[in-house]
MDTraj code that builds the backbone (N, CA, C; nanometers):
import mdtraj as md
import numpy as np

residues = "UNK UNK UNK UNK UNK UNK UNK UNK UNK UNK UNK UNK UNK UNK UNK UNK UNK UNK UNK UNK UNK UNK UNK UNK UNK UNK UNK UNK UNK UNK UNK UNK UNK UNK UNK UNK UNK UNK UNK UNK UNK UNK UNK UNK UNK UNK UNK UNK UNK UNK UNK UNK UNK UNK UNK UNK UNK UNK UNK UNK UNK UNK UNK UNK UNK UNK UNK UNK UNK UNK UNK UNK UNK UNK UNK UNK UNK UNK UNK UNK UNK UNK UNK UNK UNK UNK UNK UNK UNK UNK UNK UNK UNK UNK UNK UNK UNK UNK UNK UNK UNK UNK UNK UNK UNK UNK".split()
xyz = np.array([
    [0.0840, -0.1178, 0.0000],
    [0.0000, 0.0000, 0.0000],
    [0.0884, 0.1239, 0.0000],
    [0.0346, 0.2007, -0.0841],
    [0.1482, 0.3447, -0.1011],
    [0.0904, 0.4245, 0.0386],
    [0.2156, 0.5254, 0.0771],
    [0.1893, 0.5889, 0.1821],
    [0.0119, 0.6935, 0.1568],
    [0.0446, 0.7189, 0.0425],
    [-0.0627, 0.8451, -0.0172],
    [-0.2045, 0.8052, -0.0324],
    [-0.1646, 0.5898, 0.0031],
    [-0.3543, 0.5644, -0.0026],
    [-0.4470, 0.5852, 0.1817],
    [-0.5456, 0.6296, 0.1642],
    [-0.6324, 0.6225, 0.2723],
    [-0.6238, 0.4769, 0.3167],
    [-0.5988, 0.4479, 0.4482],
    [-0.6330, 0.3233, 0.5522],
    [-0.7773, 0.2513, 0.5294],
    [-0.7473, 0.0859, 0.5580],
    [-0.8877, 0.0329, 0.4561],
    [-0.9235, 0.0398, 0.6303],
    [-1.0565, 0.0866, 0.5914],
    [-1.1210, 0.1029, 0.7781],
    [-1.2591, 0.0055, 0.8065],
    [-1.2450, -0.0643, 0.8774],
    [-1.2836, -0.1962, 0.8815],
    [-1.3942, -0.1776, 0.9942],
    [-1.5410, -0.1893, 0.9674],
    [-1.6459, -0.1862, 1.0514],
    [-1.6478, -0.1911, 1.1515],
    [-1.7149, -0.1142, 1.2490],
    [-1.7127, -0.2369, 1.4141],
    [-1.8523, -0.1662, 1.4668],
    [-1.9317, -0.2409, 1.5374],
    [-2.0413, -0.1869, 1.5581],
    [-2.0723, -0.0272, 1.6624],
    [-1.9170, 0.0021, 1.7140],
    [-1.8736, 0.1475, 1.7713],
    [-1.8952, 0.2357, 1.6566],
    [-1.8351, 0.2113, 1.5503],
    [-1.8907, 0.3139, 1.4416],
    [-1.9606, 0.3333, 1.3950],
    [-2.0946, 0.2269, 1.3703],
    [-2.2221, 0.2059, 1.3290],
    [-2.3007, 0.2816, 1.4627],
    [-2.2766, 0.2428, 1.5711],
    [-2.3680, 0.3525, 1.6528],
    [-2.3021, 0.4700, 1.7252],
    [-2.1544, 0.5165, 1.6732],
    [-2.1566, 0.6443, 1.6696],
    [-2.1928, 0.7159, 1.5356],
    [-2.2502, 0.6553, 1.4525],
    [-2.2849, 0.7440, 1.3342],
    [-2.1754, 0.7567, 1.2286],
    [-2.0407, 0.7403, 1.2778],
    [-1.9642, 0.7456, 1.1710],
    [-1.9413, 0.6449, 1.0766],
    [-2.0393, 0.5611, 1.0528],
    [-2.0185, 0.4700, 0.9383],
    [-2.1354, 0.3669, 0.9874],
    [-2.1919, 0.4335, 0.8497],
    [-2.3286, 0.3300, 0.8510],
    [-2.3597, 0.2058, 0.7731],
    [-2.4790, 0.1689, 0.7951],
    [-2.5042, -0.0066, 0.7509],
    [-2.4474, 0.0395, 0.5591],
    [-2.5644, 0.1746, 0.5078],
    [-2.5165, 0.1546, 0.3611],
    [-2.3808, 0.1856, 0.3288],
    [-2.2506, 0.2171, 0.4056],
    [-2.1330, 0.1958, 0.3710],
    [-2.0866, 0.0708, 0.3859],
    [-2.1466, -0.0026, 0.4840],
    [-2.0358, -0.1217, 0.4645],
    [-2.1001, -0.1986, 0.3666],
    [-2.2168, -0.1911, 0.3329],
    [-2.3058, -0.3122, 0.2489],
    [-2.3105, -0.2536, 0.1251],
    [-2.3169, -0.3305, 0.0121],
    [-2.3382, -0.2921, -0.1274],
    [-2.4994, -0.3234, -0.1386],
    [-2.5620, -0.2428, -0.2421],
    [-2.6742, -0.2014, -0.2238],
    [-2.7774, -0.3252, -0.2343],
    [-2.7278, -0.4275, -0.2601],
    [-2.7848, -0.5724, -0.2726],
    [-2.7992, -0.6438, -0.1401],
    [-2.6933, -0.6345, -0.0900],
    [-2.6718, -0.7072, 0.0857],
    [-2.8138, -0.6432, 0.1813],
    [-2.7896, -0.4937, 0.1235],
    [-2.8376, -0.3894, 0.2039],
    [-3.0154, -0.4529, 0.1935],
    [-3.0465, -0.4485, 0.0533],
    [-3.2148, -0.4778, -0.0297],
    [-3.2284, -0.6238, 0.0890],
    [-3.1557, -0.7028, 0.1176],
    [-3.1647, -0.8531, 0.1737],
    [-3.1931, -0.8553, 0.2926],
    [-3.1202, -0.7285, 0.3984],
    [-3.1596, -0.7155, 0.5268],
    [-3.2782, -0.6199, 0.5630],
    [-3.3052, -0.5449, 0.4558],
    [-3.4329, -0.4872, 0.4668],
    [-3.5861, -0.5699, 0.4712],
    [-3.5466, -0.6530, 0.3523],
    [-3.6738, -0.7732, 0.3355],
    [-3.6573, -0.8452, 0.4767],
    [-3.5375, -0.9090, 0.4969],
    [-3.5265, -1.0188, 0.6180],
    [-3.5871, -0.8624, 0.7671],
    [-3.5471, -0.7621, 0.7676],
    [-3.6010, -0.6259, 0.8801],
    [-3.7646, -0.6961, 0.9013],
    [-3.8182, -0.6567, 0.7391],
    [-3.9816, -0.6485, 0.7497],
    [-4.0503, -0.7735, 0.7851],
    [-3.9677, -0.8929, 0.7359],
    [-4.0660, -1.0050, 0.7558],
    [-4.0422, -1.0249, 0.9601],
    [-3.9454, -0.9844, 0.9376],
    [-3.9316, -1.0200, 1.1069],
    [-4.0213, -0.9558, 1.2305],
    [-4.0335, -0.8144, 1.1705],
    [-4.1379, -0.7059, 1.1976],
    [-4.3046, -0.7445, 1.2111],
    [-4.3140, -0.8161, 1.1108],
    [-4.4355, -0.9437, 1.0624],
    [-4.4356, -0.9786, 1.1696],
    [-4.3571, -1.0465, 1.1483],
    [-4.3931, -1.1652, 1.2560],
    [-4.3793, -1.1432, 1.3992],
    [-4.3112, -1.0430, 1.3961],
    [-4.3356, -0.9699, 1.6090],
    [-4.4576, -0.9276, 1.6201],
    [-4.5245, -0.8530, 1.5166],
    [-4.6542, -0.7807, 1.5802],
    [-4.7426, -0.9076, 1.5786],
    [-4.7615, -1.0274, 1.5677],
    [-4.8264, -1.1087, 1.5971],
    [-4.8467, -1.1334, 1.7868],
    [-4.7331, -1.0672, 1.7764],
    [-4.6946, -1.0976, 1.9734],
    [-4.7613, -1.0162, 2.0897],
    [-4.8606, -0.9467, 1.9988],
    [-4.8935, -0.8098, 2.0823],
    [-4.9860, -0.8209, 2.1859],
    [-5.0732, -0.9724, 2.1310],
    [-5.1398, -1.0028, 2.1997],
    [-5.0627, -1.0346, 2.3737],
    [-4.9525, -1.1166, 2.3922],
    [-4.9211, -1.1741, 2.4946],
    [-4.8390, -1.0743, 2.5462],
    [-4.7869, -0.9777, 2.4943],
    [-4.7495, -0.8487, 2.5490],
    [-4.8023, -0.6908, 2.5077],
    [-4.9417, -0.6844, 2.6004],
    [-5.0197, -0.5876, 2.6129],
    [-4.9594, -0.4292, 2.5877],
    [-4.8889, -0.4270, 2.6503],
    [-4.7801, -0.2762, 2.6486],
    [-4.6631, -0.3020, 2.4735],
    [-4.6845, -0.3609, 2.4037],
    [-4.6107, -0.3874, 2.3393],
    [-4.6541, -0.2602, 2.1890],
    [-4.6285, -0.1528, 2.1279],
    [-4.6502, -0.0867, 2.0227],
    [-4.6023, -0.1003, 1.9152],
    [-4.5252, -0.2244, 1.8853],
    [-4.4551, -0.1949, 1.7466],
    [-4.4877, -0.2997, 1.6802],
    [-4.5028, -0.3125, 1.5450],
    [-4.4625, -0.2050, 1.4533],
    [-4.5432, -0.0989, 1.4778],
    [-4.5153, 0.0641, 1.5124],
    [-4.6164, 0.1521, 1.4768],
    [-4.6391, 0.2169, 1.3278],
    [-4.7260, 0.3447, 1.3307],
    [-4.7460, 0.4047, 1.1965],
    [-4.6339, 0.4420, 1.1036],
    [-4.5095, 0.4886, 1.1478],
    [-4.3870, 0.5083, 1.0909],
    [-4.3005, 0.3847, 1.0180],
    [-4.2887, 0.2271, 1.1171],
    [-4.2266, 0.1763, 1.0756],
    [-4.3700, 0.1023, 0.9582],
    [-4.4717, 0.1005, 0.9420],
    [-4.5888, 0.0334, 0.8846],
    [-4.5641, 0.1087, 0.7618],
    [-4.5752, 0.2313, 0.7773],
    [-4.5334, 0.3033, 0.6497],
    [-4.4552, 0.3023, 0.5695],
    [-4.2850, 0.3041, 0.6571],
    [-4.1795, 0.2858, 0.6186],
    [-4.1450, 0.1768, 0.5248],
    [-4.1806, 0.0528, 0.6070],
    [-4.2159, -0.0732, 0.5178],
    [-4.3265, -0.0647, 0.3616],
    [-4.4117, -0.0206, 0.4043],
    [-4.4890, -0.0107, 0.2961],
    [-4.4754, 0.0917, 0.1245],
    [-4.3796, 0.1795, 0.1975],
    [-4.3176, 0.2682, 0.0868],
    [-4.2323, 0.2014, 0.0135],
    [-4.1431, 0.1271, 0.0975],
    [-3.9792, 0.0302, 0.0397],
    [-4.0879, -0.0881, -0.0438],
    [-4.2160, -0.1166, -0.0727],
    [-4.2250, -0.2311, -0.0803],
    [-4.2265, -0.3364, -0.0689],
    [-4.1714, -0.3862, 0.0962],
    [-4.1636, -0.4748, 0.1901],
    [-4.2669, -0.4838, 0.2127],
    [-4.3837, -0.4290, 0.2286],
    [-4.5086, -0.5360, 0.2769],
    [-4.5985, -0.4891, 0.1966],
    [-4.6961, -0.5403, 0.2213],
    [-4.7798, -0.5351, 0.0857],
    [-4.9520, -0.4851, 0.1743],
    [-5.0419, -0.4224, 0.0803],
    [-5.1752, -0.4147, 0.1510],
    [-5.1862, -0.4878, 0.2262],
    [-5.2233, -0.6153, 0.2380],
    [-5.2600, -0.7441, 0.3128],
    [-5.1914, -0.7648, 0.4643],
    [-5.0578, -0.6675, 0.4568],
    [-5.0062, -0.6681, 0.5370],
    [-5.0231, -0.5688, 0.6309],
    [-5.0547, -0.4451, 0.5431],
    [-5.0786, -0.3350, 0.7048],
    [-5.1831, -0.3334, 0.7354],
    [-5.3112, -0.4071, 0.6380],
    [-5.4530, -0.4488, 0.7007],
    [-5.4323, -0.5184, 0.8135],
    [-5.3354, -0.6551, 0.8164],
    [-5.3277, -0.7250, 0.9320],
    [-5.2729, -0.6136, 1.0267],
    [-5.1982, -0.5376, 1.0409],
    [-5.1446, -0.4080, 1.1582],
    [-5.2687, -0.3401, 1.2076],
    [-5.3900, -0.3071, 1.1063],
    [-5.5236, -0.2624, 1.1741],
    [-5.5897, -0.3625, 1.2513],
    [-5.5659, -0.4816, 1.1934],
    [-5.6742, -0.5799, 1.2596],
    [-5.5912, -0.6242, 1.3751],
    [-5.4704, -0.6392, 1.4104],
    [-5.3986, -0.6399, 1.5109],
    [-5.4001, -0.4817, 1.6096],
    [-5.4498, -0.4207, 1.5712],
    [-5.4487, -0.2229, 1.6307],
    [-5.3271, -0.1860, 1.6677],
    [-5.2043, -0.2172, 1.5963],
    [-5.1128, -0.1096, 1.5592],
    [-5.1330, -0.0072, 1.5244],
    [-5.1933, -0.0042, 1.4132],
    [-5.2187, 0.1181, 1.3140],
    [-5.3927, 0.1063, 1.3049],
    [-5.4625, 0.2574, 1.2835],
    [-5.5963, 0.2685, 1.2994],
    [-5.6114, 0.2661, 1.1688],
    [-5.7723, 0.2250, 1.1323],
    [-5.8244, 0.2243, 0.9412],
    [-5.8089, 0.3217, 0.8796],
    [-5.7896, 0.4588, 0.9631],
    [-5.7341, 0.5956, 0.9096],
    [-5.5771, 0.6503, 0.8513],
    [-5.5306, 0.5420, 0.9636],
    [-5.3533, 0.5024, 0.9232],
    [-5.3432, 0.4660, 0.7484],
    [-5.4267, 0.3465, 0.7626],
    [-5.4136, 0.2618, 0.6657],
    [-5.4688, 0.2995, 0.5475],
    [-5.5550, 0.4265, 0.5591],
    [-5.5584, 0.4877, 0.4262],
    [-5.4889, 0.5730, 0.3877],
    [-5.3910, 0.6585, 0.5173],
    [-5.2602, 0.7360, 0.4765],
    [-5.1621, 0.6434, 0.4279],
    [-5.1184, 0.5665, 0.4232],
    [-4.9986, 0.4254, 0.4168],
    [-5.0626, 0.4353, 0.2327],
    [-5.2056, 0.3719, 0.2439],
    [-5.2404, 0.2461, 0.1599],
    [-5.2619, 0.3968, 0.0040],
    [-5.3827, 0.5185, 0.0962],
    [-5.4384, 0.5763, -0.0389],
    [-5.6010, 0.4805, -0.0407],
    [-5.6065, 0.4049, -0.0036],
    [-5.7157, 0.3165, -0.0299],
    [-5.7640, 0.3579, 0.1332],
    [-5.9094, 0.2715, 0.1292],
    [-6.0065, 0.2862, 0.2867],
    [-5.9443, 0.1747, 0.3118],
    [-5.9878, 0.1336, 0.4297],
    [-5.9918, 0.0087, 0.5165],
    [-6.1209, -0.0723, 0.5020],
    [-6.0944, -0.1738, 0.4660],
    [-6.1980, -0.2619, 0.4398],
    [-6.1983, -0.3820, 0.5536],
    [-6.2664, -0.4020, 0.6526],
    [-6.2704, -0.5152, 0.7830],
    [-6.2633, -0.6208, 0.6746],
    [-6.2325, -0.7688, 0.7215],
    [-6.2217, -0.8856, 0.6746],
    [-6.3829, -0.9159, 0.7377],
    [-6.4696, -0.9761, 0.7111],
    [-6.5679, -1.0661, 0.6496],
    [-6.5222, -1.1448, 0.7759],
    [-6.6553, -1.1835, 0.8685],
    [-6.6572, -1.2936, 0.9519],
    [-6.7930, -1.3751, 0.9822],
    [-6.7605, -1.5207, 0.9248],
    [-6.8413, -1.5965, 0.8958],
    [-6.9171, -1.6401, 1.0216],
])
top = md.Topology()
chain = top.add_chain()
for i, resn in enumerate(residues, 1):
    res = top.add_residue(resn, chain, resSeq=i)
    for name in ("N", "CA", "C"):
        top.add_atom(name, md.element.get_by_symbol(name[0]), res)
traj = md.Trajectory(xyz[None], top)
């Protein structure tokens, strides 16, 4: 290595949560697309939990959104966040653009 190149500076999670070097520097924009999908489905599948932990709020309207903008979840999915009461049918037409439609019970 010539004296005149910059030092190869090697991740550590001190720099990730002091801000000086974040997830999209160390990841190429593909790695990055992989932990976002693997973020949302996981997200999925916690707010199922809300039931057995009463005090529990997340996912709220921000991350429901957030997800829903990136394309990580789909209608079907922040309907289930209303029908779970994360997010209210009013949420879900700011998110969606569409109303809230209840699911049908036989």
């Amino acid at each position: 290595m010539a004296e005149t190149d910059e030092p190869i500076i090697v991740p550590n999670d001190l720099q990730i949560l002091t801000g000086k070097l974040s997830y999209q520097q160390m990841l190429d924009e593909q790695s990055l697309t992989v932990l976002q999908e693997q973020n949302a489905k996981s997200v999925y599948q916690l707010m199922f939990l809300k039931g057995a932990q009463s005090d529990m709020n997340f996912p709220d309207f921000e991350t429901v959104k957030g997800f829903y903008e990136l394309n990580l979840w789909t209608k079907a999915m922040v309907a289930k966040a209303v029908e779970l009461e994360h997010i209210t049918s009013d949420d879900y037409k700011t998110i969606t653009g569409e109303d809230y439609v209840s699911p049908t019970t036989e």
